[in-house]
mmCIF file of the N, C-alpha and C atoms, coordinates in Angstrom:
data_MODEL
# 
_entry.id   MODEL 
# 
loop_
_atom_site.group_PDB 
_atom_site.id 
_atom_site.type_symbol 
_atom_site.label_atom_id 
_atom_site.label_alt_id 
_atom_site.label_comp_id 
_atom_site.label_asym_id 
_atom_site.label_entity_id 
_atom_site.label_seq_id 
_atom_site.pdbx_PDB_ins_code 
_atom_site.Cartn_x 
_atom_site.Cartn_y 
_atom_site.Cartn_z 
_atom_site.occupancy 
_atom_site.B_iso_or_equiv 
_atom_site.pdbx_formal_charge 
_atom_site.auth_seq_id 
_atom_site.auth_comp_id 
_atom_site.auth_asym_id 
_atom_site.auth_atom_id 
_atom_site.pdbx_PDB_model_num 
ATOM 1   N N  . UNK A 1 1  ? 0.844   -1.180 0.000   1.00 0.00 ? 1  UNK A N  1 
ATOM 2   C CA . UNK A 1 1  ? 0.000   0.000  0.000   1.00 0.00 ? 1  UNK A CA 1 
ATOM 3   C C  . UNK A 1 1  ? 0.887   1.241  0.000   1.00 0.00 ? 1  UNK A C  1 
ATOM 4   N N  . UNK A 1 2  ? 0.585   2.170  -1.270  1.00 0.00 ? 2  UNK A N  1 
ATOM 5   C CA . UNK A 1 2  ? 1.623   3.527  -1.333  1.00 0.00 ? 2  UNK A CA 1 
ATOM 6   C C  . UNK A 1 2  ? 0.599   4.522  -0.456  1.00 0.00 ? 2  UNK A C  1 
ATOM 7   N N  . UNK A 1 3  ? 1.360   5.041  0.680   1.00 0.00 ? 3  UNK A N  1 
ATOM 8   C CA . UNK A 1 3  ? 1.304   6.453  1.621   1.00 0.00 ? 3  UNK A CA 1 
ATOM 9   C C  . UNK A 1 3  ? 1.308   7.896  0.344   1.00 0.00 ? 3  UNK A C  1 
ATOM 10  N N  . UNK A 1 4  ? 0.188   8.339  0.014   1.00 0.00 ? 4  UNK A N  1 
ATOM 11  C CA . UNK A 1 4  ? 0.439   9.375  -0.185  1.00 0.00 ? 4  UNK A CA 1 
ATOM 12  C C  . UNK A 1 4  ? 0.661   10.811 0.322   1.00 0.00 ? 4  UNK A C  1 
ATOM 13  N N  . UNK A 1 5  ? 1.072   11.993 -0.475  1.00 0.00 ? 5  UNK A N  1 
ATOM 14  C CA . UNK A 1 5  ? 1.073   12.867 0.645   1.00 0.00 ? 5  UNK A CA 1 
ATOM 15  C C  . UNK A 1 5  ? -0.203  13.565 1.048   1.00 0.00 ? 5  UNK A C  1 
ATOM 16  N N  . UNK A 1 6  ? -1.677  13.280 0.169   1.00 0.00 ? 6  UNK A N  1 
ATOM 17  C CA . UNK A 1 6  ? -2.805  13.216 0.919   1.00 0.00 ? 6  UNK A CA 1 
ATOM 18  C C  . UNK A 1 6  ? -2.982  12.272 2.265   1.00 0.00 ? 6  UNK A C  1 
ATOM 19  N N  . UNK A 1 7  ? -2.289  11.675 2.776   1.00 0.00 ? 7  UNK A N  1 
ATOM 20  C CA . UNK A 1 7  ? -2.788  10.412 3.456   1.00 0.00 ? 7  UNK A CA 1 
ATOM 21  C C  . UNK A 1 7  ? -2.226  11.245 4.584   1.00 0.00 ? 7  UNK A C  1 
ATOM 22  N N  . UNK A 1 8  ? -0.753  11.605 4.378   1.00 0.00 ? 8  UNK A N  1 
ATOM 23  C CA . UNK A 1 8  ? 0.335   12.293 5.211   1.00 0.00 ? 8  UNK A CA 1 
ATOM 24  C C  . UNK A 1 8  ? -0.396  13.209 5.770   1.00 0.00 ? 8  UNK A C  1 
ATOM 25  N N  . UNK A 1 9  ? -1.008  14.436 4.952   1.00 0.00 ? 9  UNK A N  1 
ATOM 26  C CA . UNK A 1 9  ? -1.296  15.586 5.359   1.00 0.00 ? 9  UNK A CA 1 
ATOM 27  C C  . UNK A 1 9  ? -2.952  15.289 6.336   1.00 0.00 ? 9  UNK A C  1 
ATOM 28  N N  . UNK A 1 10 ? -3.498  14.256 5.693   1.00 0.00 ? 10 UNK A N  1 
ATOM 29  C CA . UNK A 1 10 ? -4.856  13.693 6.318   1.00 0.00 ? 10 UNK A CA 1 
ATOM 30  C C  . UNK A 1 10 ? -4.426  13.750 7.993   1.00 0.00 ? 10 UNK A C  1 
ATOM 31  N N  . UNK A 1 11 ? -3.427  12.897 8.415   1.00 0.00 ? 11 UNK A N  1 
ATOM 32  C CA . UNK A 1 11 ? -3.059  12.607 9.336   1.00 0.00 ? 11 UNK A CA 1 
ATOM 33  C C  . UNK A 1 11 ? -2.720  13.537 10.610  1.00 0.00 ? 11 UNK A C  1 
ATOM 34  N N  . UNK A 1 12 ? -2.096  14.530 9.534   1.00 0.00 ? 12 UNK A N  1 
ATOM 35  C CA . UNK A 1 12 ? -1.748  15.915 10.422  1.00 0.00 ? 12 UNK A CA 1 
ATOM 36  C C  . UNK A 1 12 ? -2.420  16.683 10.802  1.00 0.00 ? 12 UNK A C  1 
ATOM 37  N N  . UNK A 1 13 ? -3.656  16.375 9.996   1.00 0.00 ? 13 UNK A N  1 
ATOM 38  C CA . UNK A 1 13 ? -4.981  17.408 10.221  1.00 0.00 ? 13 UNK A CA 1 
ATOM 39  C C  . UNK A 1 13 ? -5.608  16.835 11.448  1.00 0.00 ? 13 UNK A C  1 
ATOM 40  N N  . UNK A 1 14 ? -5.977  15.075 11.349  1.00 0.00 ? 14 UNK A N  1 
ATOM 41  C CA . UNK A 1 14 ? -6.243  14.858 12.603  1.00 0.00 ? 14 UNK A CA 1 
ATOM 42  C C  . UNK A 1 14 ? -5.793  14.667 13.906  1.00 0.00 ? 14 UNK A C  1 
ATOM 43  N N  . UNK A 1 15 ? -4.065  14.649 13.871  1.00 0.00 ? 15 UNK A N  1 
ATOM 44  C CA . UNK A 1 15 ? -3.630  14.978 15.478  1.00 0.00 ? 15 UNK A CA 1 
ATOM 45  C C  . UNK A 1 15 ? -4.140  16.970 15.169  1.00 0.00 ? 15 UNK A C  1 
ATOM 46  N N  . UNK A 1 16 ? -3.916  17.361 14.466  1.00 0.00 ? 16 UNK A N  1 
ATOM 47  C CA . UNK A 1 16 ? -3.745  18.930 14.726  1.00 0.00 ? 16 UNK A CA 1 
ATOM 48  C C  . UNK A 1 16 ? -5.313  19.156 15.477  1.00 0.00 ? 16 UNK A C  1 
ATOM 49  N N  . UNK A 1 17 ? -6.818  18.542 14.853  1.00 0.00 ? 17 UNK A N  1 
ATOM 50  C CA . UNK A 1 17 ? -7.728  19.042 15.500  1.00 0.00 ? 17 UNK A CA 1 
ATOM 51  C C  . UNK A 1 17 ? -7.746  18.087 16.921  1.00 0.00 ? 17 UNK A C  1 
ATOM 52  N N  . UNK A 1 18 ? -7.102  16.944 17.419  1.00 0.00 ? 18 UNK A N  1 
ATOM 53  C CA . UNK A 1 18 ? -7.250  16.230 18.430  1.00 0.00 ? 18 UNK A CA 1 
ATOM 54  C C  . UNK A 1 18 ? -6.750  17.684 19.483  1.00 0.00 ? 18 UNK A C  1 
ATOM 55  N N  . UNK A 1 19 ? -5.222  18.026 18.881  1.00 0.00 ? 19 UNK A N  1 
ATOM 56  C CA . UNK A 1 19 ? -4.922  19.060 19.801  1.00 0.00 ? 19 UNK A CA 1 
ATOM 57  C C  . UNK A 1 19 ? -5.785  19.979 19.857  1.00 0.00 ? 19 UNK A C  1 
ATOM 58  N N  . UNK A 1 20 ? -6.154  20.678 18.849  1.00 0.00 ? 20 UNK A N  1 
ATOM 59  C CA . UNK A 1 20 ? -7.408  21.752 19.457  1.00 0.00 ? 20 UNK A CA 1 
ATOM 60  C C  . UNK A 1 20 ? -8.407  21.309 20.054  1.00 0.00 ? 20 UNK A C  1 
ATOM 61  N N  . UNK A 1 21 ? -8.840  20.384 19.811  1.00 0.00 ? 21 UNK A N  1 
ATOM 62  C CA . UNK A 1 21 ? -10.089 20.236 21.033  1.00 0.00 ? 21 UNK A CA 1 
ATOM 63  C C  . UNK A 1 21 ? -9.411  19.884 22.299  1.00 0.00 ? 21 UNK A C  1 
ATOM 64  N N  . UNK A 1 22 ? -8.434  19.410 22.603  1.00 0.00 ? 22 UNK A N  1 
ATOM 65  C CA . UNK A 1 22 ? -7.879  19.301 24.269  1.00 0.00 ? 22 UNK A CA 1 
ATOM 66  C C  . UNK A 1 22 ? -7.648  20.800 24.481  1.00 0.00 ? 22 UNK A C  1 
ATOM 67  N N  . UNK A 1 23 ? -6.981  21.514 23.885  1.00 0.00 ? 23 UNK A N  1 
ATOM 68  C CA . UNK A 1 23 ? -7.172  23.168 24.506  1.00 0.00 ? 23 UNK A CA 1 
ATOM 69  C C  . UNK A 1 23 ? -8.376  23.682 24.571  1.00 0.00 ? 23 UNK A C  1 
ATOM 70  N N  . UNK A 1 24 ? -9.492  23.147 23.470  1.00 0.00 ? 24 UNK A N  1 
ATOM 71  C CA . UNK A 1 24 ? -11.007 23.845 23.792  1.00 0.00 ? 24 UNK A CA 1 
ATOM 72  C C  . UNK A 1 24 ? -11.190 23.384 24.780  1.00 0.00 ? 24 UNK A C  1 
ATOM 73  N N  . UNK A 1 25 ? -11.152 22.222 25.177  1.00 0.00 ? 25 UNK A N  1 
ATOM 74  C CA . UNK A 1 25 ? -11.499 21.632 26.977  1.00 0.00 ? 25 UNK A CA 1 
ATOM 75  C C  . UNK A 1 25 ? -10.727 22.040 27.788  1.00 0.00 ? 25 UNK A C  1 
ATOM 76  N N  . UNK A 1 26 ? -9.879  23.041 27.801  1.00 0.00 ? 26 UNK A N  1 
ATOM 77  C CA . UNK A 1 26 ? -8.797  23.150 28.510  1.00 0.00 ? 26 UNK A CA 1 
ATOM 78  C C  . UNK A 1 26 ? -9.491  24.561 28.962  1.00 0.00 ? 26 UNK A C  1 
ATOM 79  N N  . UNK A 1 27 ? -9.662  25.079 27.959  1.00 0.00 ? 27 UNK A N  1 
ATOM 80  C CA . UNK A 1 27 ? -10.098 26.847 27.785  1.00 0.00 ? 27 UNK A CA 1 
ATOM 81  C C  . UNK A 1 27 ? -11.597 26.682 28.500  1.00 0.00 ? 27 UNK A C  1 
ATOM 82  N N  . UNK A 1 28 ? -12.624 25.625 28.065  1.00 0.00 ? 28 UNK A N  1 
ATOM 83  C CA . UNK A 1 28 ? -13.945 25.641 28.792  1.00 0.00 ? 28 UNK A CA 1 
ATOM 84  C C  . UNK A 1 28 ? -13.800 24.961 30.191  1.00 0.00 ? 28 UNK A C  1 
ATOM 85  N N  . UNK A 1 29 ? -12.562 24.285 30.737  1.00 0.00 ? 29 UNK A N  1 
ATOM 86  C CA . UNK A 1 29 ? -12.713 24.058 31.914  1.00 0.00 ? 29 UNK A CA 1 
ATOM 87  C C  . UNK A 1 29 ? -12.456 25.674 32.978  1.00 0.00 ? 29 UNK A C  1 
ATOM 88  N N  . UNK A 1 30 ? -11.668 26.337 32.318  1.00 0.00 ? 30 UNK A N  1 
ATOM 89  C CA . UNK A 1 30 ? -11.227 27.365 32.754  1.00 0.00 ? 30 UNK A CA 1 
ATOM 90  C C  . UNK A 1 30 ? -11.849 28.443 33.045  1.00 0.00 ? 30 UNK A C  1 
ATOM 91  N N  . UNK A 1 31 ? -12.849 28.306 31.752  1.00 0.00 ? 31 UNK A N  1 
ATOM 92  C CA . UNK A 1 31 ? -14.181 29.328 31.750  1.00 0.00 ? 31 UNK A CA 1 
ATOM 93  C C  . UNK A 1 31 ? -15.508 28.938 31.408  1.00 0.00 ? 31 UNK A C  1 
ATOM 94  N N  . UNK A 1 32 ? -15.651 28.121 32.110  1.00 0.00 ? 32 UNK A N  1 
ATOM 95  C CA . UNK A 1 32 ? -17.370 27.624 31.997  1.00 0.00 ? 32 UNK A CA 1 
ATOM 96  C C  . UNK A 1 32 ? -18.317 28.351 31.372  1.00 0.00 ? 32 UNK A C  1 
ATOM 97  N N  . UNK A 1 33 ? -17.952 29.535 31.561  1.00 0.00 ? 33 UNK A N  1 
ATOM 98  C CA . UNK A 1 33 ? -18.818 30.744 30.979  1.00 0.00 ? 33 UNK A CA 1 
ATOM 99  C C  . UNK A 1 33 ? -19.558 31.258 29.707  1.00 0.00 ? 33 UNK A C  1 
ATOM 100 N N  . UNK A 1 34 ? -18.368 30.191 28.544  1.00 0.00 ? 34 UNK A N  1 
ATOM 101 C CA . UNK A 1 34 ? -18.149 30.576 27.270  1.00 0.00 ? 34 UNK A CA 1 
ATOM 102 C C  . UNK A 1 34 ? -18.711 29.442 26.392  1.00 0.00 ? 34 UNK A C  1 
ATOM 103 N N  . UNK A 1 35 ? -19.194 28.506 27.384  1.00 0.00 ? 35 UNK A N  1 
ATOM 104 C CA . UNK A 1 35 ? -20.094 27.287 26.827  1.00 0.00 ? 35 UNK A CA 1 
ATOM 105 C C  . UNK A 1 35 ? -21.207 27.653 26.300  1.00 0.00 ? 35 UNK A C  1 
ATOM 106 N N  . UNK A 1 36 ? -21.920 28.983 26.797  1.00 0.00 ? 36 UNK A N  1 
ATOM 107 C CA . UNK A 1 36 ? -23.329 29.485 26.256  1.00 0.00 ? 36 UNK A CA 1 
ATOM 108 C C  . UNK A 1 36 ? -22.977 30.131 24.758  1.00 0.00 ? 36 UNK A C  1 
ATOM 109 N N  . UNK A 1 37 ? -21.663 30.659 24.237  1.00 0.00 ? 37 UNK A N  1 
ATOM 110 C CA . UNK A 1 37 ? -21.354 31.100 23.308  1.00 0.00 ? 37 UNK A CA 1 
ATOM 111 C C  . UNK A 1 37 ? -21.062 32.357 23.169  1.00 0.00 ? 37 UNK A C  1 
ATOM 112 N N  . UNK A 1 38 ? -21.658 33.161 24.726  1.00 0.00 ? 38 UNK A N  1 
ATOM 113 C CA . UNK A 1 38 ? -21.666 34.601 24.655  1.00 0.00 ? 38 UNK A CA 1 
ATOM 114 C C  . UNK A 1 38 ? -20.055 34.660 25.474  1.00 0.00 ? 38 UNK A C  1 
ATOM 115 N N  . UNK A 1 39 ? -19.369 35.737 25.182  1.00 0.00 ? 39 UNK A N  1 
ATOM 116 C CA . UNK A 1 39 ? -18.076 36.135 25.928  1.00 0.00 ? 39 UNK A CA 1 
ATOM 117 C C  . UNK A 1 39 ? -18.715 37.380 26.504  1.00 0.00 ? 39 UNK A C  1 
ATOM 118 N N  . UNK A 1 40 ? -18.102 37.331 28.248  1.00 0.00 ? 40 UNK A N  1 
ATOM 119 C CA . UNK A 1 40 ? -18.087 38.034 28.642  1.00 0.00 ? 40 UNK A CA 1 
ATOM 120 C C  . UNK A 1 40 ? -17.826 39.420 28.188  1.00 0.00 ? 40 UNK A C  1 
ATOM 121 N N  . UNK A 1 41 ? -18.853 40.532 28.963  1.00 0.00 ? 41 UNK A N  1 
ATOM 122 C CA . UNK A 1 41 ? -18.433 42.202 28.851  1.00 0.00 ? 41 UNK A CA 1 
ATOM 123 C C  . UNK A 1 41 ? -17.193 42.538 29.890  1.00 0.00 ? 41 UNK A C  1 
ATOM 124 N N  . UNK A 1 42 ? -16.335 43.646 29.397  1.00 0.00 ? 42 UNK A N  1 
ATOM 125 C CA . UNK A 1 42 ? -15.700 44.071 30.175  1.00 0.00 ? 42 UNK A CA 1 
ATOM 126 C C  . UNK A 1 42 ? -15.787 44.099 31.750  1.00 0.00 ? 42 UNK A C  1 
ATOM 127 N N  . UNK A 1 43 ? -17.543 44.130 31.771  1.00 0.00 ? 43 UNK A N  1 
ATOM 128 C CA . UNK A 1 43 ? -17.768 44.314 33.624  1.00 0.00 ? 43 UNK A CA 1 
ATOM 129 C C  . UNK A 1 43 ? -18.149 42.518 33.887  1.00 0.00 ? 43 UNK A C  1 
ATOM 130 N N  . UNK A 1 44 ? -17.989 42.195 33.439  1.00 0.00 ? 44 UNK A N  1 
ATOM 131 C CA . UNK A 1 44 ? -18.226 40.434 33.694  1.00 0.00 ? 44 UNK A CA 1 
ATOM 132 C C  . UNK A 1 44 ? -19.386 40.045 33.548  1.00 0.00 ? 44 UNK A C  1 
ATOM 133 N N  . UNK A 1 45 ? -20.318 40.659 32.606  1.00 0.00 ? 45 UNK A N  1 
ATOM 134 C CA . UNK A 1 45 ? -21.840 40.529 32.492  1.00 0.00 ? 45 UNK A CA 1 
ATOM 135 C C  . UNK A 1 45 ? -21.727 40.069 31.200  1.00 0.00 ? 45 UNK A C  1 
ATOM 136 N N  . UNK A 1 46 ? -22.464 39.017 31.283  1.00 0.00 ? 46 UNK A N  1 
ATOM 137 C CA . UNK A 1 46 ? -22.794 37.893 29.444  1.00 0.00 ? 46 UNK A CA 1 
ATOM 138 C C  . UNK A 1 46 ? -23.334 39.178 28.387  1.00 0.00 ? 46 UNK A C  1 
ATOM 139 N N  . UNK A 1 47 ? -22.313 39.577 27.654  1.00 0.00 ? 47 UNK A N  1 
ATOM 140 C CA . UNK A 1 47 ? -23.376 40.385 26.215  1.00 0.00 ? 47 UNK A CA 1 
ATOM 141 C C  . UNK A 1 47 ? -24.217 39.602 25.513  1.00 0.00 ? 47 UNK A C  1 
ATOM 142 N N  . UNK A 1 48 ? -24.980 40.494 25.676  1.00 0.00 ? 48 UNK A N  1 
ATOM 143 C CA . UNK A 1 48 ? -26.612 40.173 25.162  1.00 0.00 ? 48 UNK A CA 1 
ATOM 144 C C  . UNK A 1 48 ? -26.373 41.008 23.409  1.00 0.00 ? 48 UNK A C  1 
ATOM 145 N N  . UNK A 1 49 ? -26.892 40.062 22.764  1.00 0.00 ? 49 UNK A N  1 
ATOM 146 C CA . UNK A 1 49 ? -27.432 40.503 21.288  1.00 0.00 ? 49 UNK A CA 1 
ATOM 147 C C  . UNK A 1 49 ? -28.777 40.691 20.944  1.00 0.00 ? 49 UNK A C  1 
ATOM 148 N N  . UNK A 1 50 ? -29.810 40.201 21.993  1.00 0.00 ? 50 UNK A N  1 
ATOM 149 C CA . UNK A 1 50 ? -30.936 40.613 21.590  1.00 0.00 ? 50 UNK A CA 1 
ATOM 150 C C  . UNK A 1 50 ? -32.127 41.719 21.552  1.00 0.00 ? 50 UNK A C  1 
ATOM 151 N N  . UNK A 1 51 ? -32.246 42.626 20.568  1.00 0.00 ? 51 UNK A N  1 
ATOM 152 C CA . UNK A 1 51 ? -33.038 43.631 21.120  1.00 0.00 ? 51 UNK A CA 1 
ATOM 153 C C  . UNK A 1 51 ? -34.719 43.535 20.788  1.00 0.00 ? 51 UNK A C  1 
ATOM 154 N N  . UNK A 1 52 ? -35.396 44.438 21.711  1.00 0.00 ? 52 UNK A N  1 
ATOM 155 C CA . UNK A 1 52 ? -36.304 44.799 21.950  1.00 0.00 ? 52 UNK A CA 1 
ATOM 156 C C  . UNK A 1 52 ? -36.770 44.785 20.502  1.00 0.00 ? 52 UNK A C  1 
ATOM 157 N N  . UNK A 1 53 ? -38.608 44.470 20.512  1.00 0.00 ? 53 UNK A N  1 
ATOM 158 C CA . UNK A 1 53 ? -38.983 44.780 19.000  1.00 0.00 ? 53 UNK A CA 1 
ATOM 159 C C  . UNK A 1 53 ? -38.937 46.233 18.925  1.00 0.00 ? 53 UNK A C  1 
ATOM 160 N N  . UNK A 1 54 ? -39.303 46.782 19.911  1.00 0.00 ? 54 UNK A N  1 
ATOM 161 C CA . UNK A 1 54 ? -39.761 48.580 19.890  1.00 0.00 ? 54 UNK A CA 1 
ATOM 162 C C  . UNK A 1 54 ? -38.132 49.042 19.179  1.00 0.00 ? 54 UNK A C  1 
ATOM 163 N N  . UNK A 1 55 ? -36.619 47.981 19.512  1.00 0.00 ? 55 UNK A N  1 
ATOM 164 C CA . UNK A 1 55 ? -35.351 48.523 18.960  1.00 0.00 ? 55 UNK A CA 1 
ATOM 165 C C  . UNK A 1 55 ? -35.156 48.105 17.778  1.00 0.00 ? 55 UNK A C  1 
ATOM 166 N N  . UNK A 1 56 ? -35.744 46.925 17.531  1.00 0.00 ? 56 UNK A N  1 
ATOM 167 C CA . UNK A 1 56 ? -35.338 46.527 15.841  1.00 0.00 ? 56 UNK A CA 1 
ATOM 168 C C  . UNK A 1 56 ? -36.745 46.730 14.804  1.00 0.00 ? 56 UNK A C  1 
ATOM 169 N N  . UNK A 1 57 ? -37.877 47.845 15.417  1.00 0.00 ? 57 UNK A N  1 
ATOM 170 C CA . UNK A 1 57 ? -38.468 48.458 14.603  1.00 0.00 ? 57 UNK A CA 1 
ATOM 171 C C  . UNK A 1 57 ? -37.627 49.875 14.248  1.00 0.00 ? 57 UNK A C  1 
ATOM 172 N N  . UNK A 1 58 ? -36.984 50.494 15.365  1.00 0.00 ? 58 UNK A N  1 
ATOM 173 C CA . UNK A 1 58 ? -36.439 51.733 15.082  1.00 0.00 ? 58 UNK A CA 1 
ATOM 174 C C  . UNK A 1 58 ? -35.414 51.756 13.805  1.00 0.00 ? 58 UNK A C  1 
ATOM 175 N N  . UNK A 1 59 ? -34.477 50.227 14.183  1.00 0.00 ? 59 UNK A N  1 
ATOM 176 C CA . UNK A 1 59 ? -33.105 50.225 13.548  1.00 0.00 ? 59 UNK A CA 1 
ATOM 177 C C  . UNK A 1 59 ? -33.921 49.961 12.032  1.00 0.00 ? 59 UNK A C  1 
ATOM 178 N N  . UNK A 1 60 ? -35.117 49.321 11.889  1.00 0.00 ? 60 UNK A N  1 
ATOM 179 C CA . UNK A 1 60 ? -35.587 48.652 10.245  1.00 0.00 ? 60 UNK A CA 1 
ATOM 180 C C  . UNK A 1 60 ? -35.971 50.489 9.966   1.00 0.00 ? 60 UNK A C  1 
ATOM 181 N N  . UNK A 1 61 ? -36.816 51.041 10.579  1.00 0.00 ? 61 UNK A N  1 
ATOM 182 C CA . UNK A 1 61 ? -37.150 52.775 10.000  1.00 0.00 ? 61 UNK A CA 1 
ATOM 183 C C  . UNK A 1 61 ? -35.908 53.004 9.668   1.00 0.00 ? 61 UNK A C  1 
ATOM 184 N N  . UNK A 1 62 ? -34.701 53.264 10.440  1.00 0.00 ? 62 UNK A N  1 
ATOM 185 C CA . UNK A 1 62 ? -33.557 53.839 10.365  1.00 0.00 ? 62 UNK A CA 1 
ATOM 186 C C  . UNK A 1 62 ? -32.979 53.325 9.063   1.00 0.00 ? 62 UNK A C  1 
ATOM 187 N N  . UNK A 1 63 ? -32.932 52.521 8.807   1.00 0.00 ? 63 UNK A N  1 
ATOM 188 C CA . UNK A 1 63 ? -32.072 52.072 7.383   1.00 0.00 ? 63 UNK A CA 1 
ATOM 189 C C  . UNK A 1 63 ? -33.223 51.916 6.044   1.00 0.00 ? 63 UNK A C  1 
ATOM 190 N N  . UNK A 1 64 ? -34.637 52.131 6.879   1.00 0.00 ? 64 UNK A N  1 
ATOM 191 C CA . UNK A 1 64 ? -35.292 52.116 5.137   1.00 0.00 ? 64 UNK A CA 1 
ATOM 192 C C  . UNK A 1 64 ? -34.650 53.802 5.156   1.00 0.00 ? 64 UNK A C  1 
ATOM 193 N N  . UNK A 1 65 ? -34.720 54.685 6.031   1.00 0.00 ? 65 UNK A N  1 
ATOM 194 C CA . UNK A 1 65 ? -34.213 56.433 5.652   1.00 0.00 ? 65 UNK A CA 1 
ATOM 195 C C  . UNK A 1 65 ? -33.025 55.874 5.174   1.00 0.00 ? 65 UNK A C  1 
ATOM 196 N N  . UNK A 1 66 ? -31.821 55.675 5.625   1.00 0.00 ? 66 UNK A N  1 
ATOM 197 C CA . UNK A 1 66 ? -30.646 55.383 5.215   1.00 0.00 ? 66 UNK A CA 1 
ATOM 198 C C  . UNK A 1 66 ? -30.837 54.751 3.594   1.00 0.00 ? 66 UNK A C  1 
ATOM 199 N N  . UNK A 1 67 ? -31.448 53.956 3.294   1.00 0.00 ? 67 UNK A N  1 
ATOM 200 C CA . UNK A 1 67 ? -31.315 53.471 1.865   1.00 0.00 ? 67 UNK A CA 1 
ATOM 201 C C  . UNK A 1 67 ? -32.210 54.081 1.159   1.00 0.00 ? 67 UNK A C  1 
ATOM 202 N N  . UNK A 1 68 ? -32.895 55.065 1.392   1.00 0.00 ? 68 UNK A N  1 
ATOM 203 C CA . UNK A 1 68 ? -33.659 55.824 0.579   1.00 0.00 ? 68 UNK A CA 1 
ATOM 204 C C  . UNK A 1 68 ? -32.662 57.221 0.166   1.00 0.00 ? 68 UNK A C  1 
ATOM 205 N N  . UNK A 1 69 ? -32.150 57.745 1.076   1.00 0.00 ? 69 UNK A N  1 
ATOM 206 C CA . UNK A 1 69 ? -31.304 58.522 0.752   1.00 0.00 ? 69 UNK A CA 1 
ATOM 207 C C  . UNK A 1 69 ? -29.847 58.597 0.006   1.00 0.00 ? 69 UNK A C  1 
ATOM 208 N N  . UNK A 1 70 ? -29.472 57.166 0.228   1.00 0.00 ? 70 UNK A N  1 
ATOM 209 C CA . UNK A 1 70 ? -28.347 56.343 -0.632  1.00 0.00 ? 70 UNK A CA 1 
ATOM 210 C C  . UNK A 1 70 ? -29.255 56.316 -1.693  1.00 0.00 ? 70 UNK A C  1 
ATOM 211 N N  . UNK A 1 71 ? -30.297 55.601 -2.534  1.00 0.00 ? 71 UNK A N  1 
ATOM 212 C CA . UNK A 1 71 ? -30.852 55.486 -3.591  1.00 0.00 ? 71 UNK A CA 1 
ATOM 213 C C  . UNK A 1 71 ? -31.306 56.645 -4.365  1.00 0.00 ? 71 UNK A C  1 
ATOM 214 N N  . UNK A 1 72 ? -31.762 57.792 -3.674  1.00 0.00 ? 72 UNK A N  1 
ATOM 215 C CA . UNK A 1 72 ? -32.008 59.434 -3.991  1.00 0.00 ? 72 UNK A CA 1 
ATOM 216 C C  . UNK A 1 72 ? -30.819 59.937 -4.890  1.00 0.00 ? 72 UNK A C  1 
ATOM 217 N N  . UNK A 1 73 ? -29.661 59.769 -3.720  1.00 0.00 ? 73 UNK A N  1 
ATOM 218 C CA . UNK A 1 73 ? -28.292 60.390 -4.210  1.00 0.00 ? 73 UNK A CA 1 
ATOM 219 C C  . UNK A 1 73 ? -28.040 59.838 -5.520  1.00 0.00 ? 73 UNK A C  1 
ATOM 220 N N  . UNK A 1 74 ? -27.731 58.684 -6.081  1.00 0.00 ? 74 UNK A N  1 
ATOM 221 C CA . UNK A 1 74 ? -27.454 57.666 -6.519  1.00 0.00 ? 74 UNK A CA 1 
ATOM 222 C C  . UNK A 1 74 ? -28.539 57.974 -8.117  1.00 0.00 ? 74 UNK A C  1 
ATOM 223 N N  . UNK A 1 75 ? -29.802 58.463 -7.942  1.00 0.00 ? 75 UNK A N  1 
ATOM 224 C CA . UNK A 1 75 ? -30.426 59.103 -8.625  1.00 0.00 ? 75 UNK A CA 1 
ATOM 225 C C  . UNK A 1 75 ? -30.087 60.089 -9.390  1.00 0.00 ? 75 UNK A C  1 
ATOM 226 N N  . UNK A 1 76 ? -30.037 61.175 -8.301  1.00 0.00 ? 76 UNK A N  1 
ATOM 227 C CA . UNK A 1 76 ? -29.477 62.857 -8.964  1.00 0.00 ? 76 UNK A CA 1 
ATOM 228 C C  . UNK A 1 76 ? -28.078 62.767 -9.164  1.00 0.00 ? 76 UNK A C  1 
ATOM 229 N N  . UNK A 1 77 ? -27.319 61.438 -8.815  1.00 0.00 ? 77 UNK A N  1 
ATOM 230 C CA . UNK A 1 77 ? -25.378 61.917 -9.831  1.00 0.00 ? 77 UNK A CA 1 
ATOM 231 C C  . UNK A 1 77 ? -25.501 61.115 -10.848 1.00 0.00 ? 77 UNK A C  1 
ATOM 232 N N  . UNK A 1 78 ? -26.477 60.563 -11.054 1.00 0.00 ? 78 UNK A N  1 
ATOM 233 C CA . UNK A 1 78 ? -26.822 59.726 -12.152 1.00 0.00 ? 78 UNK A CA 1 
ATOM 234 C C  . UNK A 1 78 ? -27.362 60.714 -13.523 1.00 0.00 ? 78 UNK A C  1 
ATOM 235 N N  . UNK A 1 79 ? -28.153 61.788 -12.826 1.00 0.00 ? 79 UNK A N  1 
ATOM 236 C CA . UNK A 1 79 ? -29.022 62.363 -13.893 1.00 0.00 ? 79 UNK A CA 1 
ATOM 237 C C  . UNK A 1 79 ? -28.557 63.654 -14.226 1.00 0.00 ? 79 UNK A C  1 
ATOM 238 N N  . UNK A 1 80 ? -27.173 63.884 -13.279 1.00 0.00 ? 80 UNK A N  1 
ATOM 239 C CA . UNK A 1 80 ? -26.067 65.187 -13.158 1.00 0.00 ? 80 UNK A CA 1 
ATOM 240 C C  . UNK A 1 80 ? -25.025 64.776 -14.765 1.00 0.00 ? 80 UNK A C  1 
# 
C-alpha cells in the first residue's frame, strides 16, 4: 500500500484538531462561561445581542431612511 502525501497531510490534520479540542477543553474548563457562546463584557456581564422589537423596529425605519437617501443620491449623480 503507497502512503500518499494526501494520506500524510490527512493525518496531520487529525492529530492537529485532536490538539485543538484538548485546549477547547482546557479553555472551557477554565471558563465555563463561554459554553453558552456569549463572551463576557468588560464588567463580567454575558453580552446580550438581543433587542427589543420597539429597537429593531427603530433600527428597520432607520435604514429604510438610510437606503432611501443612498438610492435618492445615486439618482441625482446619475441624472447630473
Amino acid at each position: 500500500m503507497d502512503v500518499t502525501e494526501r494520506d500524510w497531510t490527512r493525518l496531520g490534520a487529525v492529530i492537529r484538531l485532536a490538539s485543538i479540542e484538548q485546549e477547547r477543553a482546557a479553555i472551557f474548563h477554565r471558563f465555563p462561561e463561554l459554553r453558552n457562546g456569549h463572551a463576557p463584557s468588560a464588567n463580567g456581564a454575558t453580552a446580550s445581542r438581543r433587542f427589543s422589537s420597539a429597537a429593531r423596529r427603530r433600527m428597520s425605519a432607520g435604514m429604510r431612511k438610510y437606503w432611501a437617501r443612498r438610492k435618492a443620491a445615486a439618482r441625482k449623480s446619475k441624472a447630473s
